[in-house]
C-alpha positions, 0 to 999 in steps of 0.5 A: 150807499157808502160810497165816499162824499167829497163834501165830507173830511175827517172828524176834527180836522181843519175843513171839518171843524170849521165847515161844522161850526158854521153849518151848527149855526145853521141848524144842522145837526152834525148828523146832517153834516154827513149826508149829501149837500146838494146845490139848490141853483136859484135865479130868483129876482124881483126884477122880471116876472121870468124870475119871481116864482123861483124861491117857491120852486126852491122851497119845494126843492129843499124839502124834496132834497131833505126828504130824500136824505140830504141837505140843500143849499141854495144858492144864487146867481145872476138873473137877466131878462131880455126885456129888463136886462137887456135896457143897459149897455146895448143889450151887452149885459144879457150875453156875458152874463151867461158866462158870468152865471157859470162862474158864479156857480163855480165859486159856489158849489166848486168851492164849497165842494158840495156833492152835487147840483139841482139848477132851477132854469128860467129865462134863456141866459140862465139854462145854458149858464148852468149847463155850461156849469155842470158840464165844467164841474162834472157833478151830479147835476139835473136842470128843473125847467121851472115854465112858461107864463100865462099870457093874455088876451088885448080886443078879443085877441091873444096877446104875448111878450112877442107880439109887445115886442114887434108892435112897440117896433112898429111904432117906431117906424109909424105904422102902430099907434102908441096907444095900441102898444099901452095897451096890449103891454098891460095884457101880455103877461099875466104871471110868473114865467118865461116868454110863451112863445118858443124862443130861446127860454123854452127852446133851452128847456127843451135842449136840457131834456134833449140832451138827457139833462133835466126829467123826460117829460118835463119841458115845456111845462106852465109855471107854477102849474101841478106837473111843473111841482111834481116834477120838482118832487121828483128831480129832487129825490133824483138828484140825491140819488145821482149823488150815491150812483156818481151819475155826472154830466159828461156820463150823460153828455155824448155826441149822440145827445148833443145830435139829439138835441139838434134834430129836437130844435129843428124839428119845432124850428125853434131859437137860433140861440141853441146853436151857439149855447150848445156849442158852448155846453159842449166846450165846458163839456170838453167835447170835440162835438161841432155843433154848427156841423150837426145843425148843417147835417142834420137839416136835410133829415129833420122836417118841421112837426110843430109849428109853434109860435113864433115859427107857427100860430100855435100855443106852447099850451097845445104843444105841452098837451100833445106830450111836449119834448117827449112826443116830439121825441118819439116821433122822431125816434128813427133819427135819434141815438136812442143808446144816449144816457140821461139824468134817470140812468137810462136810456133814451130808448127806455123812456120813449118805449111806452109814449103817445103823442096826444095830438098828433096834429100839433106834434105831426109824424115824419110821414105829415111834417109841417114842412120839409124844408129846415126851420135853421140854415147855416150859411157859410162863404166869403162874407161868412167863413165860419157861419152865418145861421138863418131862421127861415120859420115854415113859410116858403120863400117865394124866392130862396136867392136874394141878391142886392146892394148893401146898405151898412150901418154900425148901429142900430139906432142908425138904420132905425132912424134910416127906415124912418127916413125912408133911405132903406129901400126895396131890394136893399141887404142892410148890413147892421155890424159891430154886435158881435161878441167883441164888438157889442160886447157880448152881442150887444147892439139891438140887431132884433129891434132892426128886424122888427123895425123892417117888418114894421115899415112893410119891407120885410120880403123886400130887403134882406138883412145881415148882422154879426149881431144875435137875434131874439129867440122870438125873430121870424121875420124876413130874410135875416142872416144872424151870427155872421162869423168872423166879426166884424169888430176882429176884422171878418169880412163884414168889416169890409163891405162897403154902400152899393157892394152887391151881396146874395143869399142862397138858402138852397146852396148855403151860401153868403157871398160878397160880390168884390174882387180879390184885390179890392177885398186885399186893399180894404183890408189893408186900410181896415182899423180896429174900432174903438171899444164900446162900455169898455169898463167893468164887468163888459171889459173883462168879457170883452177880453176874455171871450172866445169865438163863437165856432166854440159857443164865444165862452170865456178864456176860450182858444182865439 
């Protein structure tokens, strides 16, 4: 172990001097100066119980990282919550500040030039932030998925942050008391954690395991619980020895683990926000990997084996008992690039050689998959040039083709308040536009609450829904095409539907397609102008200005 640290310079020097003075101050030793300094990256705030475990986990992870023969330092960032965050700005806040988290990141650890970094991953935004940092830093890095919260029970029932979020949306639409809503709020969460359900937090705690990123068998994991502590003991001695072996991300990220991380989501159908955080860890990355592409290619292979809510009515609990990401893994070993590396130094195919799948009823083999048609569909056309991506969960559809007049709203607000008024009716393709990257900014605009507004007025296998705004890695429901690219805030083609234009959506052909002339489509555009900006101040300003595409995962300074 005498391999040079970047975190250390001469004796005596400028940097050393300084550095020593206030690490002194600290309570190090200038022995401890000299070993490796690792970043403890802690999300913690008071504001979300997503969050409020964390500066226990850190506390753990020092004396782990102290005990392995180095010094940590913590060090924080951002913390967003869907559901506290998301109250300001339409929701704007919660994409662009993932973009924000890398670059607190940077400023920290880049700057300090520490040794390497140990990321402590809760609520969504918060894991692809720091693997689209360690990606940009290349690093010794290891993401810890510090687990799911308890959920609760309401009249005999199981109850979670999901089923609070669809009830309180079909309140809104009439259809659920407010009373029903009260109460099954106050049983939804019963500690600390991220959202139960496979949305996009436990989907992302997955994707770092997938990917080779964080421990085999760490995800999804209960927080606070016994296996989530050991596995904090562990990465914690692992991560200074990645220090000394110079083991770094993009040793790690390949376009075999990115692949694999792919088939991992499509096999659980889990959150359609994957798509556009991988694609932006992979951009950080400097890889040429599409990740849209993979969900594409991968689809007709990968049959669904777990159906874990809200894709399926089974608990993450049942899921994490099977044997988690891991199983799921080895049952789907045939598909994989078992050659890719991870964070041990080893190889996929090492780590799944000895594994069982406890319940194969909850994590089904290829022979007995849950269902054999893709979980995610990636839909292009001329409404869609680059993408539109939908979650079609296991059920399937009655009819796969949908083809109706549109309905357009610029809002949310407007087409809430026009299911109220009963003006979306059966047969109708609700356009909801201008939540996309730039438009919301940073995907802002509520396009989920219209979703469940939908389901709550009883017209979920009725309509059809499109929206250039994201989902909820928690959406199931009906037939939504999410992510529709180009914007329409850039001019995409959204921009120019108009009331009555027809619209069809095939799932088996994969394709968005507005029924309009050329001509027509030639003269709109003409007349099209740019909308005027929305929260155009602060920190949405300069996220507004900055952002890139979504084909590249819409991260900042990106190619436009």
């Amino acid at each position: 172990m005498t391999r040079r640290l970047r975190s250390n310079f001469p004796r005596g020097s400028y940097l050393w001097a300084v550095r020593n003075a206030q690490w002194q101050a600290l309570g190090l030793s200038e022995e401890d100066c000299e070993k490796p300094k690792i970043a403890i990256v802690n999300s913690s705030s008071e504001l979300a119980s997503c969050f409020s475990h964390l500066d226990g986990v850190a506390a753990a992870m020092k004396q782990a990282i102290r005990d392995a023969g180095a010094v940590p330092f913590e060090i924080r960032t951002a913390a967003p919550s869907d559901f506290i965050t998301g109250a300001g700005a339409r929701g704007a806040y919660m994409l662009a500040a993932r973009d924000l988290i890398a670059n607190d990141i940077e400023v920290a650890v880049e700057g300090a030039q520490l040794d390497g970094m140990v990321c402590l991953a809760s609520c969504d935004k918060t894991v692809p932030g720091q693997l689209m940092a360690a990606a940009r830093l290349n690093i010794p890095s290891l993401v810890v998925a510090c687990g799911y919260q308890p959920s609760g029970e309401y009249r005999g029932a199981h109850v979670d942050i999901e089923d609070v979020f669809i009830k309180s949306m079909h309140a809104v639409t009439g259809n659920v008391p407010i009373d029903e809503v009260v109460g099954m709020s106050r049983e939804a969460i019963r500690g600390p954690g991220v959202c139960s359900g496979l949305g996009t937090a436990n989907s992302m705690h997955m994707v770092c395991e997938a990917l080779g990123m964080a421990l085999p068998g760490s995800t999804p994991v209960a927080a606070n619980s016994a296996a989530m502590m050991d596995t904090v003991r562990r990465a914690g001695a692992r991560i200074v020895q990645m220090v000394w072996d110079d083991l770094k991300p993009r040793d790690i990220l390949s376009p075999g683990a990115f692949a694999n991380a792919v088939r991992v989501i499509l096999a659980v159908g889990g959150s359609v926000n994957t798509v556009k955080h991988m694609q932006a860890v992979a951009t950080e990355a400097g890889s040429e990997v599409d990740i849209y592409r993979l969900f594409e290619t991968c689809a007709a292979e990968v049959p669904v084996l777990s159906a874990v809510r809200p894709v399926g009515e089974e608990v993450i609990e049942a899921f994490e008992a099977a044997g988690g990401c891991r199983a799921l893994m080895k049952q789907l070993e045939p598909l994989l690039d078992t050659d890719a590396f991870t964070v041990t130094g080893q190889r996929v195919a090492e780590h799944l050689a000895s594994v069982q799948v406890a319940d194969p009823r909850v994590i089904r083999p290829m022979s007995d998959p849950v269902a054999r048609l893709p979980a995610i569909v990636v839909l292009r056309g001329n409404l869609a040039p680059e993408s539109g991506i939908v979650k079609t969960g296991i059920i399937v559809r009655k009819n796969r083709r949908f083809t109706g007049p549109a309905i357009c709203f610029d809002t949310s607000d407007a087409a809430l308040q026009a299911l109220r008024d009963k003006r979306i009716q059966p047969g109708h393709v609700v356009v909801m536009r201008g939540a996309g990257v730039r438009g919301g900014p940073a995907m802002g605009g509520g396009a989920s609450r219209v979703v469940f507004g939908i389901d709550g007025a009883g017209l979920g296998d009725e309509v059809a829904m499109l929206t250039d705004g994201h989902l909820s890695g928690l959406v199931c429901k009906g037939l939504v095409v999410a992510e529709v690219s180009p914007e329409a805030a850039v001019g995409g083609p959204l921009a120019l539907v108009e009331e009555g234009d027809s619209i069809s959506i095939d799932l088996d052909t994969r394709d968005l397609h507005l029924h309009v002339d050329e001509a027509t489509l030639a003269a709109r555009r003409e007349a099209w102008r740019k909308p005027a900006p929305l929260h155009d101040a602060g920190w949405l300003r300069l996220y507004r200005a900055n952002v890139g595409p979504l084909p590249q995962g819409a991260v900042l300074a990106g190619k436009s």
